[in-house]
N, C-alpha and C positions, 0 to 999 in steps of 0.2 A: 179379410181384405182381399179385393182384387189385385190378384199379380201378375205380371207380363215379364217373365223370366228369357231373355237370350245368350246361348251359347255358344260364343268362340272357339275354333279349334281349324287348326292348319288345314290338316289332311284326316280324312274318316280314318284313317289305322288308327290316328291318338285317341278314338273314341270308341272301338268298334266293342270294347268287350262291353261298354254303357250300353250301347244303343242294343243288343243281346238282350236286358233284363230291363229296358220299354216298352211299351206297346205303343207303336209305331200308329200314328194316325193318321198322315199324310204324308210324302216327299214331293217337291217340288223345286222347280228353278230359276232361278232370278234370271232378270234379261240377259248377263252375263257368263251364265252357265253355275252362277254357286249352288250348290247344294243346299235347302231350306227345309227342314224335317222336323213335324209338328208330331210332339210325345206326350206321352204322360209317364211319369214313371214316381213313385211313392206316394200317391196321389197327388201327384204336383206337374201342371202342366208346365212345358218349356218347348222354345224355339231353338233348335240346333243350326246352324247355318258354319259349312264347309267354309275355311276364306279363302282357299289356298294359303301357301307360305309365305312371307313378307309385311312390313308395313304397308304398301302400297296394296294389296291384295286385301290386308283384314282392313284398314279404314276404308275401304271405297264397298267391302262387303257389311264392314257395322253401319255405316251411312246409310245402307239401303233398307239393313233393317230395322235402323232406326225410324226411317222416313213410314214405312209401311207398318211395322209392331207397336209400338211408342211402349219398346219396354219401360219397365220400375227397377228393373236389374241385368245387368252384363256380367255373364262369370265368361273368363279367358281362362280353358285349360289347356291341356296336353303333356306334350315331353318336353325333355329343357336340357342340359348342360347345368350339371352341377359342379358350385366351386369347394375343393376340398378342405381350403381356407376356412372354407366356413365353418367345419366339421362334415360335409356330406357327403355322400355315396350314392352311385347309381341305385336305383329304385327308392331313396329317401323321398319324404312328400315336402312341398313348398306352397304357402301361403305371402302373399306377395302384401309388402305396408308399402312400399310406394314401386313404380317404373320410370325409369330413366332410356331412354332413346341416347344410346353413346355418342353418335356424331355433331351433336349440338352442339355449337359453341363457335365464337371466333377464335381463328388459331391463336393459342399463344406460340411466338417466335422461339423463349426459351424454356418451352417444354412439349414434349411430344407427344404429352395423354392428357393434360389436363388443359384444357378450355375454357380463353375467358366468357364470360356473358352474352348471349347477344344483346343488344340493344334497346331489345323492346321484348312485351312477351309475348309469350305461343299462344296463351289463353289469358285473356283481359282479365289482372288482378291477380294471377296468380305470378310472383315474381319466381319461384320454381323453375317454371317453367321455359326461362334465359335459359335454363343449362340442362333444358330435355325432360325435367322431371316430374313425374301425375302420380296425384294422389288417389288413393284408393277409398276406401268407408272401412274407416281403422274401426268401427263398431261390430262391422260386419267382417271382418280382416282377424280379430280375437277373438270374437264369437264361432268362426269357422275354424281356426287352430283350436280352441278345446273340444268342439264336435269331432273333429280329424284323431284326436290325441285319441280320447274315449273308445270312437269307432274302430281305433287302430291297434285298442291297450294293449291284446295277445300277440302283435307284430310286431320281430324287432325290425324296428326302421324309426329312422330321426325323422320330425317334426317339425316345421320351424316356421318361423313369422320374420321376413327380413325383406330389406330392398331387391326388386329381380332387375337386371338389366337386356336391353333390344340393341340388337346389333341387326347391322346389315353381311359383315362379314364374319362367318361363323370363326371363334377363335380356335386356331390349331398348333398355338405352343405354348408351353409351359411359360415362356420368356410375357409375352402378353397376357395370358393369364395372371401372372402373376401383379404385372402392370395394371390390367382392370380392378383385381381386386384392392390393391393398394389406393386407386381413385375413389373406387365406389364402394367397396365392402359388400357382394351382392352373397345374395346363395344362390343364384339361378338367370341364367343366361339363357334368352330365345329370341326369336325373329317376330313379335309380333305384337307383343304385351304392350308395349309403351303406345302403339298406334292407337290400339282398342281405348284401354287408359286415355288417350287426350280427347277419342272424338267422344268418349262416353261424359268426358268433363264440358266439351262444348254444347251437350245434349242435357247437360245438368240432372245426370241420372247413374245413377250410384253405377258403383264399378268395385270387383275381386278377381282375383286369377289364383287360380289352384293349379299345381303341376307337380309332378315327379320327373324327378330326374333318369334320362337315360345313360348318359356317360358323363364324366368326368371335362371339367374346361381345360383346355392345353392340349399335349402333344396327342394326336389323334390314333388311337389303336380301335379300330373296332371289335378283334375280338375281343376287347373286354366292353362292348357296350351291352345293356342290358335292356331291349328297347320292348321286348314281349312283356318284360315286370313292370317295367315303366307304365306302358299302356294300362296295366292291370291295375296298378296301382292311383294312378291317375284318374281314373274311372272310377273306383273304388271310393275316393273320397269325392267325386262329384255326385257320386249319388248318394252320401251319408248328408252332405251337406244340402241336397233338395229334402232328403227326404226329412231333415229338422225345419227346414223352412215352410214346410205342409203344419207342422205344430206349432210354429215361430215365425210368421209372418214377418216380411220385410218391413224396417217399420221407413215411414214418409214422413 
């Protein structure tokens, strides 16, 4: 089957040890200055496109490549903020079953994190979506947690398949941490998953996000962030997982 593979990712460092073991076929720039880099790598062709950081940055850069690619699939990688709650550790890997965009919601008066509904949805029919939240392709979501497991089995590092959450502000204490994770239960916290996530659901075109985690969510130390593993790692499963998709076609 023909496929039209697009990839997500902040900033080139969260990709760069990938794009090393590609053969680059093109770079170019969207009218906005994003970064668009046409590869092959496991005999699998795909579109990489830079979004910079934020919701606002990756949907108005998946917009474009949706409008111009008309991918068959959107993977969203990079690095993340790991919650320890879950069980994880910097350089663990995450497979994402849904995203949640945390600021959704009308406030509730007597509580300070959880949010009632809003009114109507974000995406017609999906009622989720009142309170931020996009689904991913749970087919393709299991299928890439046992290729990750397999591809990893001589590594120790956790694995996981769990809800990630999108914030606009990066969390930096243990006190909100621990408050997210009591709302949502995530394993992985970043700036940009849930964006990708809704507009790939307004585009009716399957969606995954793979990431490793670089540091820990709460009180912020960098020296224990681990962002070179991170990368490596993260990279590491984006390319086990094209490279099963050259065998395993996405199915439609």
């Amino acid at each position: 089957m023909n496929q039209r593979i697009v990839i997500l990712v902040a900033t080139r460092m969260e990709i760069a040890p990938f794009l090393e073991h590609c053969g680059i076929i093109q770079e170019t720039f969207s009218p906005v200055g994003r970064a668009i880099i046409e590869l092959s790598v496991a005999g699998q062709q795909a579109t990489v496109v830079i979004t910079g950081p934020g919701v606002v940055n990756t949907a108005q850069a998946l917009t474009g490549a949706m409008e111009a690619f008309k991918p068959t699939l959107v993977i969203q990688t990079g690095i993340a903020g790991v919650f320890d709650q879950a069980g994880l550790e910097p350089g663990d890997v995450g497979v994402a079953d849904s995203e949640t965009y945390v600021p959704t919601g009308v406030e509730n008066p007597l509580s300070t994190h959880r949010f009632f509904p809003l009114p109507f949805d974000l995406v017609d029919g999906q009622p989720e979506s009142r309170q931020g939240k996009f689904s991913v392709n749970q087919e393709l979501a299991s299928h890439g947690l046992e290729i990750l497991k397999q591809g990893f089995s001589k590594t120790e590092l956790t694995i996981v398949k769990a809800g990630f959450i999108t914030v606009s502000t990066v969390t930096a204490s243990d006190t909100t941490a621990n408050r997210l994770y009591a709302t949502f239960q995530p394993c992985m916290e970043s700036m940009e998953g849930a964006a990708s996530a809704q507009v790939a659901t307004l585009y009716n075109v399957d969606f995954m996000e793979i990431r490793a985690g670089s540091n820990r969510v709460g009180n912020r130390d960098k020296q224990l962030w681990q962002i070179d593993l991170a990368t490596q790692r993260a990279s590491r499963a984006l390319y086990l997982f094209l490279k099963d998709c050259t065998l395993h076609p996405v199915p439609v």
